[in-house]
ZABA-591549 format. One record per residue: residue in one letter; x, y, z of N, C-alpha, C in turn. Coordinates in Angstrom, 3 decimals, padded with zeros to 6 digits. Layout:
N
A	X	Y	Z	X	Y	Z	X	Y	Z
...
This chain:
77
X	011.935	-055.734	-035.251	011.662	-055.618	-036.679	010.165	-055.394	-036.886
X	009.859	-054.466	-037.708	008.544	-053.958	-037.640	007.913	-055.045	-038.950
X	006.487	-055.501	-038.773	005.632	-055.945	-039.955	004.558	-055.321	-040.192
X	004.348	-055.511	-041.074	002.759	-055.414	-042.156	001.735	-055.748	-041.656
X	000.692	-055.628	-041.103	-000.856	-056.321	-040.667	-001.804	-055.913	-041.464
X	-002.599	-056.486	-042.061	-004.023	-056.715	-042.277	-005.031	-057.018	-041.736
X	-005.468	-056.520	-041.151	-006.832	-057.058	-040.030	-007.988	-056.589	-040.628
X	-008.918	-057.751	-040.535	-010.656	-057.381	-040.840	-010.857	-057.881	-039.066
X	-012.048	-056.856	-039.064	-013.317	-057.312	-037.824	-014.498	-056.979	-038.457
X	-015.285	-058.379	-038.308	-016.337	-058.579	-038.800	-016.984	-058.681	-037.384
X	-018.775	-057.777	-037.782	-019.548	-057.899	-036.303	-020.884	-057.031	-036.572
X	-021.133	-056.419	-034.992	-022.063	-054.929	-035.715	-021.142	-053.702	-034.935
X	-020.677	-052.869	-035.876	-019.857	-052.134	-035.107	-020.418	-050.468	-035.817
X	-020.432	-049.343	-034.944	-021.122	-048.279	-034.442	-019.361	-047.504	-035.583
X	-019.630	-047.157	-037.189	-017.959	-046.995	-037.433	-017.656	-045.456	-036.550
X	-017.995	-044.870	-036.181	-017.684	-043.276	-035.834	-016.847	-043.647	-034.255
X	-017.679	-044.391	-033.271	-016.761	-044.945	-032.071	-016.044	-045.769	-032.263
X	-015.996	-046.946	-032.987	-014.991	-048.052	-033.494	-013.706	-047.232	-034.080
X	-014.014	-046.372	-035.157	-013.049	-045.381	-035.524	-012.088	-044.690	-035.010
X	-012.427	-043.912	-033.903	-011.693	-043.594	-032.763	-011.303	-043.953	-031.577
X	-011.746	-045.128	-031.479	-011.312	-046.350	-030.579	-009.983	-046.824	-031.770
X	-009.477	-047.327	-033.102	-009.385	-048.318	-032.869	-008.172	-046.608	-033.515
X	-008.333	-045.888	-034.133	-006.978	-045.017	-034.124	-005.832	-044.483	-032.428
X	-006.985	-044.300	-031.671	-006.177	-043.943	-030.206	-005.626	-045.326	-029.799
X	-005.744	-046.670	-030.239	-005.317	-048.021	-029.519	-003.860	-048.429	-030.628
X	-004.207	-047.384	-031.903	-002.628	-047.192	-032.545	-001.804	-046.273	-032.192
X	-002.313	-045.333	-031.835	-001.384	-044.299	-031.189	-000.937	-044.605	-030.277
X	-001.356	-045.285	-029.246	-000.933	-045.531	-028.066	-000.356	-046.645	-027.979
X	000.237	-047.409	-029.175	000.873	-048.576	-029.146	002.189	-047.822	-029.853
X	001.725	-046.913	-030.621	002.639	-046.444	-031.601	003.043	-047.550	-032.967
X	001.729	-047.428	-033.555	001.677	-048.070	-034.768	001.338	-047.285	-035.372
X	001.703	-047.423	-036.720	001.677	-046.897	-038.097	000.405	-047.635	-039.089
X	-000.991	-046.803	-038.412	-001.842	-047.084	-039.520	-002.258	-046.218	-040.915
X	-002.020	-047.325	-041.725	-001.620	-046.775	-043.011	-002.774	-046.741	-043.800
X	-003.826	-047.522	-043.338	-005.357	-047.526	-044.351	-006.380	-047.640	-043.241
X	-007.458	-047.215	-043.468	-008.584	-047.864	-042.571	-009.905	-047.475	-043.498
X	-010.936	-048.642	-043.544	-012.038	-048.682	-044.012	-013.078	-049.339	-042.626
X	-014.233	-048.425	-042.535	-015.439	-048.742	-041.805	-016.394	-048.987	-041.835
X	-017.177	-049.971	-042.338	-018.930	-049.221	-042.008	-019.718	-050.456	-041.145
X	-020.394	-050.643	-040.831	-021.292	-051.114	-039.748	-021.253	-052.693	-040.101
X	-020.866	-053.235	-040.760	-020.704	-054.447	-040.460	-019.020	-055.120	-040.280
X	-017.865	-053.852	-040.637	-016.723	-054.172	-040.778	-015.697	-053.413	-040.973
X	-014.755	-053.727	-040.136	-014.020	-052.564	-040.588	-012.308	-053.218	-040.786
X	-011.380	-052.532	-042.046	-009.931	-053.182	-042.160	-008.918	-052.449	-041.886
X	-008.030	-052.805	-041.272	-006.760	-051.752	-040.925	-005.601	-052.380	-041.683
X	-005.357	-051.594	-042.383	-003.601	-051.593	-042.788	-002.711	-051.107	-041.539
X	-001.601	-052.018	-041.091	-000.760	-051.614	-039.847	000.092	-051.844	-040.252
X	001.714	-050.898	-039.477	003.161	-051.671	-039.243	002.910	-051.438	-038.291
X	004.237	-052.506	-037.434	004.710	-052.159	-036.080	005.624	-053.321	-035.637
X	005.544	-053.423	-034.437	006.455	-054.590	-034.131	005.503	-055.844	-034.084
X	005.504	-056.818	-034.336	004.728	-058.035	-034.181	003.797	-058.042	-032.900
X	004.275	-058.045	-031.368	003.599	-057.885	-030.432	002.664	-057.246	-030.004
X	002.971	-055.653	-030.774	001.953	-054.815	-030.627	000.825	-054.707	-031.738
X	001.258	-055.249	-032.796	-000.023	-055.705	-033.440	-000.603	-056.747	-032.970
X	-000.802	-057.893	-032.560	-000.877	-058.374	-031.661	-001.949	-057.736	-030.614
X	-001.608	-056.688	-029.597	-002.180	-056.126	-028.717	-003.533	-055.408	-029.535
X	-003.149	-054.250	-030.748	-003.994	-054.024	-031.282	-005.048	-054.462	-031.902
X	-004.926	-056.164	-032.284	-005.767	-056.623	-032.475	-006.947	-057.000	-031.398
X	-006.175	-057.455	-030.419	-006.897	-057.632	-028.936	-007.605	-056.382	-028.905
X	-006.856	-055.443	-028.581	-008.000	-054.145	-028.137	-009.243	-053.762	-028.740
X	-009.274	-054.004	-030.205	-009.890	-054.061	-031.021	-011.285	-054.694	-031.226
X	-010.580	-056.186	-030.799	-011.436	-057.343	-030.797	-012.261	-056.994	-029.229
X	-011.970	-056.624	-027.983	-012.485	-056.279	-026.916	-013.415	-054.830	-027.359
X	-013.114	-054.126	-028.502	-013.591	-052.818	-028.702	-014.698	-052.158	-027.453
X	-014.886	-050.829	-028.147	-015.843	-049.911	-027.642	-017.396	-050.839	-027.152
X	-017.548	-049.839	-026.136	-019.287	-050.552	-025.679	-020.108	-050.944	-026.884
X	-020.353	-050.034	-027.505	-021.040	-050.162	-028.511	-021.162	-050.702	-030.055
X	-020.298	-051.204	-029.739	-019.540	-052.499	-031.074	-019.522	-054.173	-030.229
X	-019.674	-054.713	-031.231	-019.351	-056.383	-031.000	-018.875	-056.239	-032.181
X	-017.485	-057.045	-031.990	-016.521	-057.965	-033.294	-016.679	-059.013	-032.576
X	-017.449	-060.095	-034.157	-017.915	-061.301	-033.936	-016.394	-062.362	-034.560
X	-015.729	-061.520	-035.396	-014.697	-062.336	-036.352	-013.583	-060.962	-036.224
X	-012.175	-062.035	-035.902	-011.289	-060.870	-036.409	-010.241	-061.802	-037.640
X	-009.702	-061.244	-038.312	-008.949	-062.028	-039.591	-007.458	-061.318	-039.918
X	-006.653	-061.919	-040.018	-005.412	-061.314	-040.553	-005.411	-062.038	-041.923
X	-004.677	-060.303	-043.085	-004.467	-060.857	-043.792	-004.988	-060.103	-045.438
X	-004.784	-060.224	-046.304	-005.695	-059.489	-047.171	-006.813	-059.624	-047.309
């Protein structure tokens, strides 16, 4: 059964590599991101998918690109 995610990552994050880091880590889970907002201190994803793999996506996320640190990740509105 697929859900809804809300995720913030709060940090200093680079949005142009975070961006395409965090769309190829939905594709490749095969999630359905439905919103995304970026800019250098934060960025939010609207997701479905199955629970687990949001889940993963958050992880990947939270591990991000070299050039990003996420200091906070948050589910949720």
């Amino acid at each position: 059964m697929d859900e809804r995610a809300v995720i913030r990552f709060t940090g200093r994050l680079a949005p142009a590599s975070f961006t395409s880091f965090a769309r190829h880590r939905a594709a490749r889970l095969s999630l359905r991101l439905d919103a995304w907002q970026v800019d250098k201190h934060q960025a939010r994803a609207v997701l479905h998918g199955p629970p687990d793999l949001l889940d993963a996506f958050e992880m990947a996320c939270a591990l991000g690109p070299l050039d990003c640190i996420v200091l906070h990740v948050m589910r949720g509105e």
